[in-house]
NUFI-132927 format. One record per residue: x, y, z of N, C-alpha, C, CB in turn. Coordinates in steps of 0.02 Angstrom, whole numbers, padded with zeros to 5 digits, always signed. Atoms other than C-alpha are relative to their C-alpha. Glycine has a CB too. Layout:
N
XYZXYZXYZXYZ
...
//
This chain:
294
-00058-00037+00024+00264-04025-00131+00002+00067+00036-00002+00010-00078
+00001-00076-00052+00329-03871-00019+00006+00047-00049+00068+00014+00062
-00021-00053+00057+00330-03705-00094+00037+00023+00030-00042+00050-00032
-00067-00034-00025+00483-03615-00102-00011+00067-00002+00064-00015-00040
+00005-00096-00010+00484-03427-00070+00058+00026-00035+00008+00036+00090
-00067-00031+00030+00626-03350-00169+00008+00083+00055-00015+00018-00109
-00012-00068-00003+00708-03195-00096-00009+00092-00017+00028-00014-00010
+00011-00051+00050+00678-03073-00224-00081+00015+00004+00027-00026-00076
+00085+00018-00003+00480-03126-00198-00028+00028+00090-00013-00113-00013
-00018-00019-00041+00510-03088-00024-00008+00097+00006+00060-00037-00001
-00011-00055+00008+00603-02932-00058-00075+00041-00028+00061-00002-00041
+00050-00053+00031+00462-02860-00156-00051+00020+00021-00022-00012-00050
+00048+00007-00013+00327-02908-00071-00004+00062+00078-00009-00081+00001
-00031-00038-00048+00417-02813+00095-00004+00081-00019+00073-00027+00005
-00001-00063+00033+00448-02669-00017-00079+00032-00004+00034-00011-00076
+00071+00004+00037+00253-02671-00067-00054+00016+00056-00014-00081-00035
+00031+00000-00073+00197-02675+00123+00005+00070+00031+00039-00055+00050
-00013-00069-00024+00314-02530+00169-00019+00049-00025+00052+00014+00004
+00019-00037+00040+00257-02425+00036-00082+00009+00031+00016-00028-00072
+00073-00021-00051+00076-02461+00121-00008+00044+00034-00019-00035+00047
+00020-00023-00072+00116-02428+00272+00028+00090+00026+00043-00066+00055
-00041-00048-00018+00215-02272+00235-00049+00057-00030+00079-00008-00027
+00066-00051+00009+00073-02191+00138-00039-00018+00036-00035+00006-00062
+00039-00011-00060-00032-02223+00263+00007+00045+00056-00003-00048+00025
-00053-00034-00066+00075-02160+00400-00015+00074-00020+00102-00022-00003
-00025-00080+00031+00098-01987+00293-00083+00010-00016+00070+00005-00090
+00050-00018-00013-00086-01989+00262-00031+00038+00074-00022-00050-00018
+00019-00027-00072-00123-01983+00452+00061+00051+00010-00005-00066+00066
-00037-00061-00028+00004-01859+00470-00011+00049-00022+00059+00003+00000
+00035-00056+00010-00059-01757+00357-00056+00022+00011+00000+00009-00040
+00085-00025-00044-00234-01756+00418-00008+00044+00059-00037-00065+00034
+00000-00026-00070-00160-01728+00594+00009+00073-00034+00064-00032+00060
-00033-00030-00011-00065-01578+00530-00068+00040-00036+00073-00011-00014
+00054-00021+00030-00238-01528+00434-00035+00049+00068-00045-00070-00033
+00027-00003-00055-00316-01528+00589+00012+00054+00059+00012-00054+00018
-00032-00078-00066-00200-01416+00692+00008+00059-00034+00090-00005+00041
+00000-00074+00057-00182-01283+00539-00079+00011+00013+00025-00017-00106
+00052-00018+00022-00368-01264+00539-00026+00020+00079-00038-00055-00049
-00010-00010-00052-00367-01283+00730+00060+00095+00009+00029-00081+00021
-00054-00078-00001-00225-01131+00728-00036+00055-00036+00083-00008-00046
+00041-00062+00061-00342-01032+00604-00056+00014+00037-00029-00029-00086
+00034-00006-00024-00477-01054+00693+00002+00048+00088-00013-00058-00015
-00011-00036-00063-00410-00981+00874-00018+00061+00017+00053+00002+00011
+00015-00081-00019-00464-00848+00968+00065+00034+00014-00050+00010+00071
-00040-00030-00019-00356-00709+01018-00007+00006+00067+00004+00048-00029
+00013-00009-00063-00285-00710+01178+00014+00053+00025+00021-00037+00031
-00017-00057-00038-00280-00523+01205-00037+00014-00045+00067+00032+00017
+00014-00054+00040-00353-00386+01147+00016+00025-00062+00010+00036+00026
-00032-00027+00085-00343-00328+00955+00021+00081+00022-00079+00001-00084
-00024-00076+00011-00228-00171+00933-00061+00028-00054+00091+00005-00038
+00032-00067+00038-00297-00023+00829+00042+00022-00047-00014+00064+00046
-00045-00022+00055-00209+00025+00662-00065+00007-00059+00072-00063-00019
+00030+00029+00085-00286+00061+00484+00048-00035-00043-00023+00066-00055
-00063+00018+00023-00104+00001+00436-00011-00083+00000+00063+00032+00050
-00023+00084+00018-00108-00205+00371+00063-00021+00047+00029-00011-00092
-00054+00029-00033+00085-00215+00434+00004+00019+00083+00063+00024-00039
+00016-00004-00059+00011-00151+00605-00040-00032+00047-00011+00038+00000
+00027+00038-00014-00080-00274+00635-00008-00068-00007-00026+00018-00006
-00009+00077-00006-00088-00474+00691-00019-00020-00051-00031-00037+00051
+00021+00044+00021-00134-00603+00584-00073-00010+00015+00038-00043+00014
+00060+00023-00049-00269-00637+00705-00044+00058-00013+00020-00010+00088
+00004-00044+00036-00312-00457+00687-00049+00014-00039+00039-00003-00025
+00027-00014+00089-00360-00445+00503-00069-00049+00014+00070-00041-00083
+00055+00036+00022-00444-00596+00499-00062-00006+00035+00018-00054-00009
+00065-00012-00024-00567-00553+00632-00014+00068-00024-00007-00008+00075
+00007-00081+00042-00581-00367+00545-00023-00016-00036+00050+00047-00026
+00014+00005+00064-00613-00451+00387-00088-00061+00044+00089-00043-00066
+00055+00031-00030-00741-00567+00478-00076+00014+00023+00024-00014+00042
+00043-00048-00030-00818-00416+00545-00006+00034-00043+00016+00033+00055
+00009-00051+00045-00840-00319+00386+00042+00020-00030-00022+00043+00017
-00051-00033+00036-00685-00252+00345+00023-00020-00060+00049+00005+00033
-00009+00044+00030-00666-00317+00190+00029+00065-00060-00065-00056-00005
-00042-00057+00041-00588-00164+00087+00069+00040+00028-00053+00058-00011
-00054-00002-00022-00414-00139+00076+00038+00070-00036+00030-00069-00012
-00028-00037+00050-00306+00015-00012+00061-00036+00005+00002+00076+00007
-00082+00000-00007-00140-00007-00087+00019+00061-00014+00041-00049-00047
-00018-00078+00037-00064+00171-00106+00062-00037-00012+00003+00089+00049
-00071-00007+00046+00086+00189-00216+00050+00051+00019-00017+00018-00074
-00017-00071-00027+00207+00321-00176+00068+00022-00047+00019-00001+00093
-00054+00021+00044+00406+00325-00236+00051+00043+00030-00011+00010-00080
-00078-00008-00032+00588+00379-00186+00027+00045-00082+00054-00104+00024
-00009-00024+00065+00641+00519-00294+00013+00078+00035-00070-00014-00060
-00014-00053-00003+00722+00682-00305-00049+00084+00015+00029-00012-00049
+00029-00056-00024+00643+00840-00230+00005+00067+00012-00009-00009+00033
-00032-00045-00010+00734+00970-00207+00024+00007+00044-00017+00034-00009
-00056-00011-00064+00854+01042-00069-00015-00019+00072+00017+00074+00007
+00028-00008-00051+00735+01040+00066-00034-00081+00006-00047+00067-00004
+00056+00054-00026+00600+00875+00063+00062-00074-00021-00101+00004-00063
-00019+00061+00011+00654+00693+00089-00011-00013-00054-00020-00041+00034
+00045+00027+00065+00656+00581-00067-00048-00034+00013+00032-00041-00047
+00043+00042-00025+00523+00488+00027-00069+00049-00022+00018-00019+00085
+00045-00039-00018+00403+00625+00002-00072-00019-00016+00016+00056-00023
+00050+00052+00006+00259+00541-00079-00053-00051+00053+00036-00036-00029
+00049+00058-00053+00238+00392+00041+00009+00033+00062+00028-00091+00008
+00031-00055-00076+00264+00535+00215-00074+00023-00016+00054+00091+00012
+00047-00032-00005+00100+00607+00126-00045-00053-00013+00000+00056-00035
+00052+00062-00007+00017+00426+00097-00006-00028+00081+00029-00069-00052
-00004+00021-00066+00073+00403+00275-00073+00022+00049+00070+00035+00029
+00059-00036-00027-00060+00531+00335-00058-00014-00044+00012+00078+00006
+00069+00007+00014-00189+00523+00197-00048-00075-00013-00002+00041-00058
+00004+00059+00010-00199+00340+00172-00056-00008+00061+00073-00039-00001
+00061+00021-00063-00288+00311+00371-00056+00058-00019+00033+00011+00100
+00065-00058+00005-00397+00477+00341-00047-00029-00057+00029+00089-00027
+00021+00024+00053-00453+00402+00193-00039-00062+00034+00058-00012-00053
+00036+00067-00040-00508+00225+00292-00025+00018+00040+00034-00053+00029
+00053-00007-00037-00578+00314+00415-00056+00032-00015+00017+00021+00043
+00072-00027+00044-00704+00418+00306-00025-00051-00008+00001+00036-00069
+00047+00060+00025-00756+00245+00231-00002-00047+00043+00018-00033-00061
+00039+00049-00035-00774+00137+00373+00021-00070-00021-00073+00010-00012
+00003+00068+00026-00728-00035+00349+00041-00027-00035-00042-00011-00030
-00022-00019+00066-00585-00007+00267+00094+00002+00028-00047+00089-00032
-00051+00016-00029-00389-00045+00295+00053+00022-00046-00002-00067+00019
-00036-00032+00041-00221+00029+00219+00074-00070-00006+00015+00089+00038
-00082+00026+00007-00084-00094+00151+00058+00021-00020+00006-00041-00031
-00071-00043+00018+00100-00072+00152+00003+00061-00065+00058-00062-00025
-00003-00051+00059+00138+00082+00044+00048-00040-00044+00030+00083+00019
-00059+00026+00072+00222+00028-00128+00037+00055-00002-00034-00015-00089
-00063-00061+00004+00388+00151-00113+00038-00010-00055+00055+00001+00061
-00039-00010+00064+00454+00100-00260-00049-00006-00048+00060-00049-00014
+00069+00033+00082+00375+00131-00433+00057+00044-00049-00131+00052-00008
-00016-00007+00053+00430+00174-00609+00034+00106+00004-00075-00032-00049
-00016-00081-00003+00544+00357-00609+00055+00019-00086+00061+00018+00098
-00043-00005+00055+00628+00339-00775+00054-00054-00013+00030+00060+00006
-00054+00066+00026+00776+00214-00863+00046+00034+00043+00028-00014-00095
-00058+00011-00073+00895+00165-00727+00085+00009-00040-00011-00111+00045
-00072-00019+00024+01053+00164-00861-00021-00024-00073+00075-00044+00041
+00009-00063-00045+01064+00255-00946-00045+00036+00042+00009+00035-00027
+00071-00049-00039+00978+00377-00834-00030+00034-00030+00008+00048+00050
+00029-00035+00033+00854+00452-00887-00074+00068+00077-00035-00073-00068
+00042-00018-00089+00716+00571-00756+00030+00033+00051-00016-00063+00044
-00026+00007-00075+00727+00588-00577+00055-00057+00009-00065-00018+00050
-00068+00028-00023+00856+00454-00603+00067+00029-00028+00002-00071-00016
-00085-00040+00023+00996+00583-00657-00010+00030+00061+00019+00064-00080
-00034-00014-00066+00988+00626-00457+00007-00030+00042-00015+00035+00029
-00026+00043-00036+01064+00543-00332-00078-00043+00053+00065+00048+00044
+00057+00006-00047+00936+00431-00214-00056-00027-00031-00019+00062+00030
+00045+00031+00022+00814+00403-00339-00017-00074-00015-00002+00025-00036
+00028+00065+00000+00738+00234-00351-00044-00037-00071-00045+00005+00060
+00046+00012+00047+00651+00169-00505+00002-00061-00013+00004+00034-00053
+00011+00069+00018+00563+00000-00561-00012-00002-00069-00055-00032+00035
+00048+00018+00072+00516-00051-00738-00057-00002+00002+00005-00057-00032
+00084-00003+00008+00363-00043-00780-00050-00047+00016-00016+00006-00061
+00009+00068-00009+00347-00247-00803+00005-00020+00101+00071-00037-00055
-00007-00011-00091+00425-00237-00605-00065+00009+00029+00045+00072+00027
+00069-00028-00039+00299-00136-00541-00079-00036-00023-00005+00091-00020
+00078+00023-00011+00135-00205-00622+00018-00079+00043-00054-00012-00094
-00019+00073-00040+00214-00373-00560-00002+00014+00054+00064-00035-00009
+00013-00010-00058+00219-00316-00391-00050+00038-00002+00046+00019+00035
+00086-00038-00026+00051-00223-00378-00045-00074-00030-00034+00106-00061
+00032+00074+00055-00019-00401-00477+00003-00037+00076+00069-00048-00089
-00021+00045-00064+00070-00507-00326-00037+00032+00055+00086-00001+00018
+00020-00071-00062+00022-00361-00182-00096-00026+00014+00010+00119-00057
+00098+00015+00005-00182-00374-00228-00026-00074-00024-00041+00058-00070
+00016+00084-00014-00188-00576-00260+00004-00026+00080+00061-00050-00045
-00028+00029-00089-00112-00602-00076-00066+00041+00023+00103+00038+00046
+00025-00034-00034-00236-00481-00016-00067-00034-00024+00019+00072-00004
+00038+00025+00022-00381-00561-00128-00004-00081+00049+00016+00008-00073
-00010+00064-00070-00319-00732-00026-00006+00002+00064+00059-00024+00009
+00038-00016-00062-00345-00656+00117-00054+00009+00040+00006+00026+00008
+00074+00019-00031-00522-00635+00113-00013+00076-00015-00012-00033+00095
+00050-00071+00004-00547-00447+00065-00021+00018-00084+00052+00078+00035
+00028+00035+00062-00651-00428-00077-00037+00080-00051-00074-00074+00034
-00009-00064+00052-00646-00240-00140+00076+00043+00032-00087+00064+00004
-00093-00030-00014-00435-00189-00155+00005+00059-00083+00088-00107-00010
-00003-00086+00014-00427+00014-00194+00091-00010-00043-00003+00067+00108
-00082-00012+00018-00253+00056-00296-00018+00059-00006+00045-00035-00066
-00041-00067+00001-00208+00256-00275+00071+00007+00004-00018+00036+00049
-00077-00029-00002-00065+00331-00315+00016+00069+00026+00029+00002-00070
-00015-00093-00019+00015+00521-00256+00054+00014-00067+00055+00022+00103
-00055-00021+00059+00137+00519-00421-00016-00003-00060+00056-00036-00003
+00029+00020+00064+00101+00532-00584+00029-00047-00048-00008+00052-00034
-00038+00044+00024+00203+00408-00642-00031-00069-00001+00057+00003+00034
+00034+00040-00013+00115+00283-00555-00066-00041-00029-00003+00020+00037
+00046+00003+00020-00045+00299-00644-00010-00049-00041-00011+00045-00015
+00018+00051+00060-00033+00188-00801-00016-00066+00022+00059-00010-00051
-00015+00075-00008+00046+00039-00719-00052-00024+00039+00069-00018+00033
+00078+00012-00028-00117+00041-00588-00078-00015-00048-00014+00070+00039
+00050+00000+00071-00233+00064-00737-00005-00079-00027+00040+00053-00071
-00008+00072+00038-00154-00100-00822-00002-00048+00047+00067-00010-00041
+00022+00039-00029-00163-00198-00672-00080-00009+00009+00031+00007+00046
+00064-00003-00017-00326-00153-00624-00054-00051-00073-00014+00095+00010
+00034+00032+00073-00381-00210-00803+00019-00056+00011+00021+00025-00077
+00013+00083-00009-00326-00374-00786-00024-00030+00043+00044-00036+00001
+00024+00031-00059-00363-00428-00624-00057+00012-00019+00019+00020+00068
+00056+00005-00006-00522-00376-00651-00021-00053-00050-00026+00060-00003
+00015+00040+00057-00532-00482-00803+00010-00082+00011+00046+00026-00057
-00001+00073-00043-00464-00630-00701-00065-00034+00042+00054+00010+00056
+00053+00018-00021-00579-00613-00570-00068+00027-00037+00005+00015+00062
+00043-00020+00021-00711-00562-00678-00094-00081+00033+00037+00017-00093
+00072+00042-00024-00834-00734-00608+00009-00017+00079-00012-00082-00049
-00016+00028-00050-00758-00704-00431-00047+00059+00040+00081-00014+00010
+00050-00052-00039-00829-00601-00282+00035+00044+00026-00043-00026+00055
-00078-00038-00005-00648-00486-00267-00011+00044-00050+00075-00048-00016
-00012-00035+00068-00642-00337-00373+00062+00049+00017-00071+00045-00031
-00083-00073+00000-00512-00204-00405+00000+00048-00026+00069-00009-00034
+00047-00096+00006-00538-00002-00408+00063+00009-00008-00053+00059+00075
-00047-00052+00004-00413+00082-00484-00032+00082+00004+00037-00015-00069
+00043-00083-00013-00467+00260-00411+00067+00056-00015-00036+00015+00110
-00051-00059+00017-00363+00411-00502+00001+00048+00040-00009+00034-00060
+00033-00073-00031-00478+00548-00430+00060+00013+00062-00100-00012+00041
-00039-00020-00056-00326+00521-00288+00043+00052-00013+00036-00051+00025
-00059-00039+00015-00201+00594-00394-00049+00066-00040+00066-00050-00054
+00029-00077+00040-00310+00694-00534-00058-00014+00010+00013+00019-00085
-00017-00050-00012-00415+00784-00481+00011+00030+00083-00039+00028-00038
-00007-00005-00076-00358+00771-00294+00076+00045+00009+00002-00089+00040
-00043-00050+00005-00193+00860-00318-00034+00079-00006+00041-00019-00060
+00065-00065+00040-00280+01006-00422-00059+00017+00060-00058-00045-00089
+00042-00015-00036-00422+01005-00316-00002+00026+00064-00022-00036-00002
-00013-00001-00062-00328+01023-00148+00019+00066-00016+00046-00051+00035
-00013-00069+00040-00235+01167-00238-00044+00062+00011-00007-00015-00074
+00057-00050+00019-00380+01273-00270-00036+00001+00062-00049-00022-00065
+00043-00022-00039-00462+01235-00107+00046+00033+00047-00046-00050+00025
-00026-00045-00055-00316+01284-00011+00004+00094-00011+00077-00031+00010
+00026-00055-00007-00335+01445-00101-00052+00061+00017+00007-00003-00020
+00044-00050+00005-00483+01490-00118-00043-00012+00092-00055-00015-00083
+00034+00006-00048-00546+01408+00051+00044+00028+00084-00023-00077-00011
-00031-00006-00069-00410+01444+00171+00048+00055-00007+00037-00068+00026
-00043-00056-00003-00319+01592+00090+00066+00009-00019+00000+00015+00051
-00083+00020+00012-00157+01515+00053+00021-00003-00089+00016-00092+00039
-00018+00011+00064-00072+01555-00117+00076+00020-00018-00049+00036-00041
-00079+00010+00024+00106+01517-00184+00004+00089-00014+00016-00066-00089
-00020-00084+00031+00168+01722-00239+00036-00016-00047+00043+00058+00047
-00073+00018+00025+00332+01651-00321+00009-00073-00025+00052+00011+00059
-00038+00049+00003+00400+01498-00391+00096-00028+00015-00019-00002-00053
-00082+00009-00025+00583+01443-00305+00056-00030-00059+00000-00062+00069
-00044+00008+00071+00630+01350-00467+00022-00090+00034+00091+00079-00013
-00008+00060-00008+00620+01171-00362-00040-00050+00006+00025-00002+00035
+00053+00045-00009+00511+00991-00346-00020+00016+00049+00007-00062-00002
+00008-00005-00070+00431+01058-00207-00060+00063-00001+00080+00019+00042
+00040-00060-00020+00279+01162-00148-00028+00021+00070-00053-00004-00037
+00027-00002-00065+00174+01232-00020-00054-00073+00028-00041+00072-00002
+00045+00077-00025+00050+01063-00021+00037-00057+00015-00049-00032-00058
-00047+00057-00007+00181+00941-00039+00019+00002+00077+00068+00008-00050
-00040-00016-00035+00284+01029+00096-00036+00002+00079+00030+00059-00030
+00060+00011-00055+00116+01056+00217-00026-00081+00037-00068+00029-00042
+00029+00064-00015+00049+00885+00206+00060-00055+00039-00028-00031-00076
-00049+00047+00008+00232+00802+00217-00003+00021+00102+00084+00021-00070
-00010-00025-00084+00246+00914+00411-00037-00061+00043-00047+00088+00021
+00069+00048-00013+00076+00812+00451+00043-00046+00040-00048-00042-00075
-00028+00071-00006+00205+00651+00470+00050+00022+00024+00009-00048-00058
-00084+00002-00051+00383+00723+00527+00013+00070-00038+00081-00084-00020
-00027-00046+00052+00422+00919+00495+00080-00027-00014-00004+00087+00029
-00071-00007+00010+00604+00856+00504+00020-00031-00080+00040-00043+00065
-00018+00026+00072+00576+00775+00330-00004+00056-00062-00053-00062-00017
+00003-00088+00040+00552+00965+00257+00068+00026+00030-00079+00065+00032
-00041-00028-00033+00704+01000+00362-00005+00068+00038+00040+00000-00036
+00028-00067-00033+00614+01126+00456+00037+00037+00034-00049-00007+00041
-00023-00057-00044+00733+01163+00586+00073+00023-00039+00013-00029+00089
-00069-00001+00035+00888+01181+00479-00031+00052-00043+00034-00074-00040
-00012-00065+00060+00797+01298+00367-00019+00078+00021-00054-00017-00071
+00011-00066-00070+00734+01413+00534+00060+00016-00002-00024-00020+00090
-00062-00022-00009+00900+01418+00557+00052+00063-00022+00019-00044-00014
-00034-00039+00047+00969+01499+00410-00068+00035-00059+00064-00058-00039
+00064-00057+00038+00797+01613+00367-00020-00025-00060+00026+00082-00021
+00028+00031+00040+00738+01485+00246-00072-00047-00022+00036-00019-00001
+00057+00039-00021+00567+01437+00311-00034+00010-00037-00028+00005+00053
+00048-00028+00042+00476+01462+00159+00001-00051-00066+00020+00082-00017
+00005+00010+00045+00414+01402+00003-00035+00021-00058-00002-00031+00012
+00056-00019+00038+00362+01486-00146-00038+00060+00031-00045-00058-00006
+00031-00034-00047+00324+01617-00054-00040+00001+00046-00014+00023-00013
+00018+00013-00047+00237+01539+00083+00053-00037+00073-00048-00033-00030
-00025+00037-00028+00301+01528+00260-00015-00068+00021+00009+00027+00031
+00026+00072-00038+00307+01352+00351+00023+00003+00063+00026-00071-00030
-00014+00004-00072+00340+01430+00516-00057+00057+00010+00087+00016+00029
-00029+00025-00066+00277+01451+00661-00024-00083-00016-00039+00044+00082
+00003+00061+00027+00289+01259+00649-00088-00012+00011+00058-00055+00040
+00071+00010-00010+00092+01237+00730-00064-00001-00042-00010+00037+00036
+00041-00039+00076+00018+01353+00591+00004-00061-00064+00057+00089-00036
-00022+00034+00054+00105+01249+00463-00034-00083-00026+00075-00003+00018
+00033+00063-00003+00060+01075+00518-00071+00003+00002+00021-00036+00053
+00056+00014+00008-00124+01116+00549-00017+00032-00091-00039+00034+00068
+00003-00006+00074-00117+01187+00358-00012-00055-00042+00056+00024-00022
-00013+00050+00035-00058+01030+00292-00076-00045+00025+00083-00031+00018
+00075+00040-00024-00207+00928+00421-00065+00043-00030-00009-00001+00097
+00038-00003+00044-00324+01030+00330-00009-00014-00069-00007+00035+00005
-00012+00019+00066-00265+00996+00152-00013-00088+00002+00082+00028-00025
+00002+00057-00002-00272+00823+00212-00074-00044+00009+00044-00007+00044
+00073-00003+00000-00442+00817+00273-00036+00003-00072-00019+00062+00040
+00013-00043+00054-00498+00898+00120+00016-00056-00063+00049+00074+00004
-00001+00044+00024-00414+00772+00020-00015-00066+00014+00035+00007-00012
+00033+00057-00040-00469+00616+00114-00064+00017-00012+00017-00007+00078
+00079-00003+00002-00642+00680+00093-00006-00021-00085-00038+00090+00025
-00006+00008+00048-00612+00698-00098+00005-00066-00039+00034+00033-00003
-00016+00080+00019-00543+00522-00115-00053-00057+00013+00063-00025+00041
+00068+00046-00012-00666+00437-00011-00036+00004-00046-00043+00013+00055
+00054+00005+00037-00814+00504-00098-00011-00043-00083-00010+00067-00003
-00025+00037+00083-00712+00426-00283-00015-00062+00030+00095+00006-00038
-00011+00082+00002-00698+00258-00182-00067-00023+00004+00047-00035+00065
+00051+00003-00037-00862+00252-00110-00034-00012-00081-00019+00066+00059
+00028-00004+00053-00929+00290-00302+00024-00080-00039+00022+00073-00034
-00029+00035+00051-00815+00156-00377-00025-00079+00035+00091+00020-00012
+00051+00063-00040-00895+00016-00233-00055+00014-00034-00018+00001+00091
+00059-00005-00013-01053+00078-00263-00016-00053-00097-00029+00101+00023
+00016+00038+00065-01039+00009-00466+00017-00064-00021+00021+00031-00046
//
């Protein structure tokens, strides 16, 4: 008696084959594609590594031989977009993370600066409330911001570096670093990644710069002008671009001053600020250096 094959028996059996052969297929393709990702990870560089303490200044390739080689500590500074008075950018913050951020990695050795966070928490956006009743200002929620400093130091944890610094230059900043820092650490608490929330940047590294520029270099406010704005701010900010103090616009019209300190002849001014900077970079290190060491 012949056997009959039905169609449908056929059909299925066809269906049943391709399905084999198609996870199979997608197996080996994903293996291949395994293969060349790990191959691509693995590559040398075919040039020379640039030089930055800056993360967004540097390759891919880069980092991961930096981090290979020791580098395995990262900062995030914080900074923020916010009203200042007549004279300083609203940027003013992250111009003075611009400069102390590398001074800071190069005291500690080993040690790398990621993107500045320019936006953080400046008061309720509407109504306004803060620095957001002037034009320019920028502000996140609170929820915002730890969410992005949360996201910011996981990517960087995935990366392979395995003590990530949070400083801030605002006081605003402070809490929402605090409350990250507390969890993450509580996440990774059985991992080999930790997370330093270091204040000493802001208090007592403000204050402290203060007092040394007086008492060590001679320099003291006489006056208050009645705006967000001082002689440290205004020193350190030169460091990075005087045109973000509006230096020559305020030569112009006999306004080179703050607080009763001039900020001309421009030379004087800027090495002022590179000492305040120094000075604070030393200050900070020695907090980070303490906060590895436990």
């Amino acid at each position: 008696m012949s056997a009959t094959i039905h169609f449908t028996d056929f059909k299925t059996g066809f269906c049943v084959l391709l399905t084999f052969l198609s996870t199979a297929s997608i197996a080996q393709i994903a293996a291949q594609e395994d293969l060349q990702l790990a191959a691509q990870l693995a590559a040398e560089r075919p040039i020379a590594a640039g030089q930055s303490y800056w993360l967004e200044q540097l390759t891919w390739m880069e980092i991961r031989d930096l981090i290979a080689d020791g580098t395995t500590t990262v900062i995030i500074p914080t900074g923020g977009i916010e009203e200042n008075g007549p004279y300083l950018a609203t940027g003013k913050h992250n111009l003075i993370l611009e400069a102390t951020c590398p001074a800071i990695a190069e005291k500690l050795g080993n040690t790398l600066c990621a993107p500045i966070v320019k936006f953080v928490p400046q008061g309720n956006i509407n109504p306004p409330s803060g620095l957001m009743l002037f034009p320019g200002t920028i502000s996140l929620s609170a929820e915002t911001y730890e969410a992005l400093l949360f996201d910011i130091a996981s990517s960087l944890r995935q990366s392979g570096f395995t003590d990530i610094v949070l400083i801030g230059d605002s006081g605003g900043n402070q809490s929402g670093m605090a409350n990250v820092a507390e969890k993450l650490a509580e996440r990774w608490a059985t991992d080999n990644t930790r997370i330093h929330f270091v204040r000493e940047f802001y208090d007592p590294g403000w204050e402290a710069t203060e007092q040394y520029t007086e008492r060590e270099l001679g320099v003291a406010e006489s006056r208050h002008d009645g705006y967000h704005d001082d002689i440290w701010v205004t020193a350190m900010m030169m460091v990075t671009d005087p045109e973000q103090v509006r230096y020559t616009q305020r030569v112009d019209v006999g306004l080179a001053s703050i607080n009763g300190v001039a900020i001309e002849p421009l030379n004087e001014a800027i090495q002022l600020g590179r000492n305040m900077i120094e000075f604070r970079a030393g200050l900070s290190a020695d907090a980070i250096r303490d906060a590895l060491s436990n």
